[in-house]
C-alpha positions in Angstrom: -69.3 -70.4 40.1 -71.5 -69.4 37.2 -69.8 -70.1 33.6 -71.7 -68.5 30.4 -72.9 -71.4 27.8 -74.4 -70.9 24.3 -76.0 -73.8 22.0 -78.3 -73.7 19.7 -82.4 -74.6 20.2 -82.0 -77.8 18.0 -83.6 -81.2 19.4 -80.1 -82.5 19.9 -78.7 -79.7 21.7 -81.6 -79.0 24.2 -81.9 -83.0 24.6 -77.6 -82.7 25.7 -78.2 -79.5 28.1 -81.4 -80.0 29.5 -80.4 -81.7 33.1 -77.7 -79.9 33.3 -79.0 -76.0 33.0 -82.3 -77.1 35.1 -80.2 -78.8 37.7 -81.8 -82.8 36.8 -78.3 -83.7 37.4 -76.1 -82.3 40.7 -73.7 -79.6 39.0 -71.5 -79.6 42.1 -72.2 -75.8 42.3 -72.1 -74.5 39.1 -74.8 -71.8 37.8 -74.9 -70.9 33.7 -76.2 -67.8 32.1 -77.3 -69.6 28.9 -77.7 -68.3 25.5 -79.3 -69.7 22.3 -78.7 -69.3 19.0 -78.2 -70.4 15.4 -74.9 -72.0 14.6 -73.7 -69.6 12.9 -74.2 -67.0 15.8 -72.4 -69.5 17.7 -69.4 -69.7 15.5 -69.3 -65.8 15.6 -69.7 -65.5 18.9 -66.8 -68.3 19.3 -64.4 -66.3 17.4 -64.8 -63.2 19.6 -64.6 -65.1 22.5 -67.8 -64.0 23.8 -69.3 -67.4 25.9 -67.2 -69.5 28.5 -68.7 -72.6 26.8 -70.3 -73.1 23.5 -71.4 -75.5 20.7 -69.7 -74.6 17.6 -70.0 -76.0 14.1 -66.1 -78.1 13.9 -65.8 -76.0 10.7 -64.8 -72.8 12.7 -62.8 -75.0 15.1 -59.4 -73.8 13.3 -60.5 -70.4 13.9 -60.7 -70.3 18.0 -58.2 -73.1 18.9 -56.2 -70.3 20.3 -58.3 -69.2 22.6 -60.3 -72.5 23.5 -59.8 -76.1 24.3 -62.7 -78.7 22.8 -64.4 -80.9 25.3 -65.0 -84.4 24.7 -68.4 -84.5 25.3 -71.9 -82.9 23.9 -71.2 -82.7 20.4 -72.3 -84.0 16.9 -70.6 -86.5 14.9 -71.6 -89.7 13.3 -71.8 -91.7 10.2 -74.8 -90.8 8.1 -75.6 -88.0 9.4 -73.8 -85.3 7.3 -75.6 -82.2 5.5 -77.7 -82.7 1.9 -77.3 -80.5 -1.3 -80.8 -80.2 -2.4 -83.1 -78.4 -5.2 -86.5 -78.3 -6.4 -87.6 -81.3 -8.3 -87.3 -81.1 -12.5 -84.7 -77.9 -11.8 -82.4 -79.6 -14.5 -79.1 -79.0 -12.3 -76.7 -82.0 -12.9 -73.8 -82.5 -11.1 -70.5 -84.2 -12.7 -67.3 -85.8 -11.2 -64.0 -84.4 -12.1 -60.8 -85.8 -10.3 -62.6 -87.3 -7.4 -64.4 -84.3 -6.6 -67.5 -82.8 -8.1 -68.8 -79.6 -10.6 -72.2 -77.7 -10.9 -73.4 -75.8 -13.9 -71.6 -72.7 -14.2 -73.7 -70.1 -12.5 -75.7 -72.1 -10.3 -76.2 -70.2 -7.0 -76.3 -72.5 -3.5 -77.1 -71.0 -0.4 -75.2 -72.3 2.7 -75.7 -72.3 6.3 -72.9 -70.2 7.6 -69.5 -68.8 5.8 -68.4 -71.0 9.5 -69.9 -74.0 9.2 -69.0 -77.6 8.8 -71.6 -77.8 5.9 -69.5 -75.2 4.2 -66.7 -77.1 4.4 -67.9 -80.1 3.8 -69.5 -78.3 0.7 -66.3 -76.8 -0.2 -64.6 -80.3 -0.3 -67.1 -82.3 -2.3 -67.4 -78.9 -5.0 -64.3 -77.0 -4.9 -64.7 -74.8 -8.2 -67.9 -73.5 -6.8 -68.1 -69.8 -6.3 -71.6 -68.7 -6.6 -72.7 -68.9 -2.6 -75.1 -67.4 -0.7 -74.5 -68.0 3.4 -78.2 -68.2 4.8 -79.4 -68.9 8.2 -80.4 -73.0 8.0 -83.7 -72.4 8.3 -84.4 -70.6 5.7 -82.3 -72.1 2.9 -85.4 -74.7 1.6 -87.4 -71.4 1.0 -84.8 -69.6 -0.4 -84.4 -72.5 -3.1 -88.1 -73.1 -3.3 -88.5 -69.7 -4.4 -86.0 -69.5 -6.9 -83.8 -67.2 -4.9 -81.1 -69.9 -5.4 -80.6 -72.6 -7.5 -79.9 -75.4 -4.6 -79.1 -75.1 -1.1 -77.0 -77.3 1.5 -79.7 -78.3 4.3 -78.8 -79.6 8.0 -80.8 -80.4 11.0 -84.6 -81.9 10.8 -84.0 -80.0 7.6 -83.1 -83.5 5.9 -86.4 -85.4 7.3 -88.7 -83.1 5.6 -87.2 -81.5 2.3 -89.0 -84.3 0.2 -92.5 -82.9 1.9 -91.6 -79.6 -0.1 -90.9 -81.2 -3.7 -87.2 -80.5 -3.0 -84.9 -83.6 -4.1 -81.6 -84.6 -3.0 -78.6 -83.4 -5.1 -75.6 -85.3 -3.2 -75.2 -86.6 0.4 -72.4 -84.1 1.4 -71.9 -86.5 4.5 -71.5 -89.8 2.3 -69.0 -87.9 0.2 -66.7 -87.2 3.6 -67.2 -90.8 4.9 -66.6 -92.8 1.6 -63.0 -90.2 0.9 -62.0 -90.4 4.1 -63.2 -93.5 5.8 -64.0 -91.3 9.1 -66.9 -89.9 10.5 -68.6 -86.9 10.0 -67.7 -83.8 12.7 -70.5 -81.6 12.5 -70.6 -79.4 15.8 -68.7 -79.7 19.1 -68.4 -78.5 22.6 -65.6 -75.7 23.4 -64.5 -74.1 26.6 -62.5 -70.6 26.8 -58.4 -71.6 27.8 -58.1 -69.5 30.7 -60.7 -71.4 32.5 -58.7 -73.7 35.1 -58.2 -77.1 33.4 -59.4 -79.0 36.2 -62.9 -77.0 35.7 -63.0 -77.7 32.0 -62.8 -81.4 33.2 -65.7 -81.0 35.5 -67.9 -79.3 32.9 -67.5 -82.2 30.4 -68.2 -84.8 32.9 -71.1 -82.9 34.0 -72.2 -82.6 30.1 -71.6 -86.2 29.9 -74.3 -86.5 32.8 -76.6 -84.5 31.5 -76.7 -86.8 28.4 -76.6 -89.8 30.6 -79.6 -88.6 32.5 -81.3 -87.5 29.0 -81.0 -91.3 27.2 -82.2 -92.7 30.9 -85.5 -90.8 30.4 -85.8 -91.1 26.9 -87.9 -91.2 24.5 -89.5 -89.1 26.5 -89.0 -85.6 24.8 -88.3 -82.9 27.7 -90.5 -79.8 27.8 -87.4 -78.0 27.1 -86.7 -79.6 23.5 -90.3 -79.0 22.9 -90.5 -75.6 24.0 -87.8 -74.4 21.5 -88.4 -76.9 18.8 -90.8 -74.8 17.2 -93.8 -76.7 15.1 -91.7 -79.5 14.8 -93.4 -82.9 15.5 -92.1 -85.0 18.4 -91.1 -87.9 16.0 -89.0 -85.2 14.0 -87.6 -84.2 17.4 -86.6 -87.8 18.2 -85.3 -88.4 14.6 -83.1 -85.3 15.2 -81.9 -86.9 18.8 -81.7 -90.2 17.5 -79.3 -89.1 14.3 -77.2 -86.5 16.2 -76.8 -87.7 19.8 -74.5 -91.3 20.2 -71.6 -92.4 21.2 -69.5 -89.9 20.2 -71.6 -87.0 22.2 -70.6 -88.6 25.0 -67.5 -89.4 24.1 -65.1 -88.5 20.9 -63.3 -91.5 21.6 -60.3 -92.2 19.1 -62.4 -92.3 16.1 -63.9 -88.9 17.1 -60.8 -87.6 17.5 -59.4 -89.2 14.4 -62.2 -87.3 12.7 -61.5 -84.1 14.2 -57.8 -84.4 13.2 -59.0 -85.2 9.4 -60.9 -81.8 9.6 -58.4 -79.5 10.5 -56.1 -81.3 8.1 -58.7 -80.4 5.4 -59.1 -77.1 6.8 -55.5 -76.4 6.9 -54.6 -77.1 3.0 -58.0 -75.3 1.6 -56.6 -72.3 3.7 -53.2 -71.9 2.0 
């Protein structure tokens, strides 16, 4: 049987898929015609049900429940590990609390990864009065604010180990802000499989993710030639900074936490849509 899958070339996604799209791992007869993409691709692929399986950002999780079912395994969540609000150093932007949430300047433009993405709503919890976006593909937003396109940008990925090489400084943790309200952690992507796939199936591809990760973290830190091959110029310690920060516990597993976390998110979701 040959499912589609989609994810994106990240360290942490590669690092999950690896074994099982080259076959490292026995998937019981199941072939997949994989795509990758940015995240927010994903999320706009997601919502016109275009892939099987894919990783989405949880922020567009509301958005597709409908139609798909989230797996348990091969996602993204964590403490410490949520996206940064940065800006170039000496830009002057100061950011104030106001009932347990924050303000910018007036004015000040931020460029986001994604109208779908979790940064966005993580973003859009922390700084609810701000209006002045611009939704940019992730890697491009430290450019974008380095050239005075924007004022600050929200940055995710191996993003957050080398802003400070750029002169860019750190605004606000957007991930601490979630953590300390809401005493969970952060959901930043997961795994989601189309509904009118046989649920005995689904159940088969997320134990068979689950392998693939086992087999990864047996061999590792050995980097794969697949994580390299689509990590770009990225250094392998960036590459294992990435795994090590996004792949745990809960990629394996969401666990009750994890799905404590997920709950907490479409909560949030829920109220900032009415």
């Amino acid at each position: 049987m040959k499912l589609t899958l989609a994810f994106s070339p990240c360290p942490n996604d590669t690092f999950i898929f690896d074994a099982l799209v080259h076959h490292k791992i026995d998937t019981e007869g199941f072939e997949f015609d994989v795509q990758l993409e940015d995240v927010q691709t994903l999320n706009e692929w997601a919502i016109n049900e275009r892939m099987d399986i894919s990783k989405i950002s949880y922020g567009v999780l509301p958005q597709v429940l409908k139609k798909y079912t989230l797996l348990n395994s091969g996602g993204a969540l964590g403490m410490g590990v949520g996206p940064l609000l940065i800006t170039r150093a000496n830009s002057g932007i100061e950011i104030k609390e106001k009932q347990g949430a924050y303000t910018l300047p007036a004015g000040t433009k931020v460029a986001i990864p994604g109208k779908n993405t979790t940064a966005h709503l993580l973003f859009s919890l922390a700084f609810p009065e701000a209006d002045n976006k611009v939704f940019t593909i992730f890697n491009q937003i430290e450019d974008a604010v380095l050239s005075g396109a924007v004022d600050a940008g929200v940055i995710i990925h191996e993003n957050r180990f080398t802003y400070q090489n750029k002169g860019l400084v750190k605004l606000i943790d957007l991930g601490s802000y979630w953590e300390e309200t809401l005493q969970v952690p952060i959901p930043l992507g997961g795994i989601i499989i189309k509904k009118t796939i046989d649920p005995a199936i689904a159940a088969t591809i997320n134990r068979l993710i689950r392998s693939s990760i086992e087999y990864a973290f047996a061999h590792y830190p050995q980097v794969a030639d697949y994580v390299k091959e689509h990590a770009q110029e990225m250094s392998e310690e960036v590459m294992r900074k990435h795994i090590d920060l996004y792949v745990n516990q809960f990629s394996l597993d969401l666990g009750k936490d994890g799905q404590k976390a997920v709950e907490q998110l479409l909560s949030i979701s829920a109220k900032q849509l009415q």
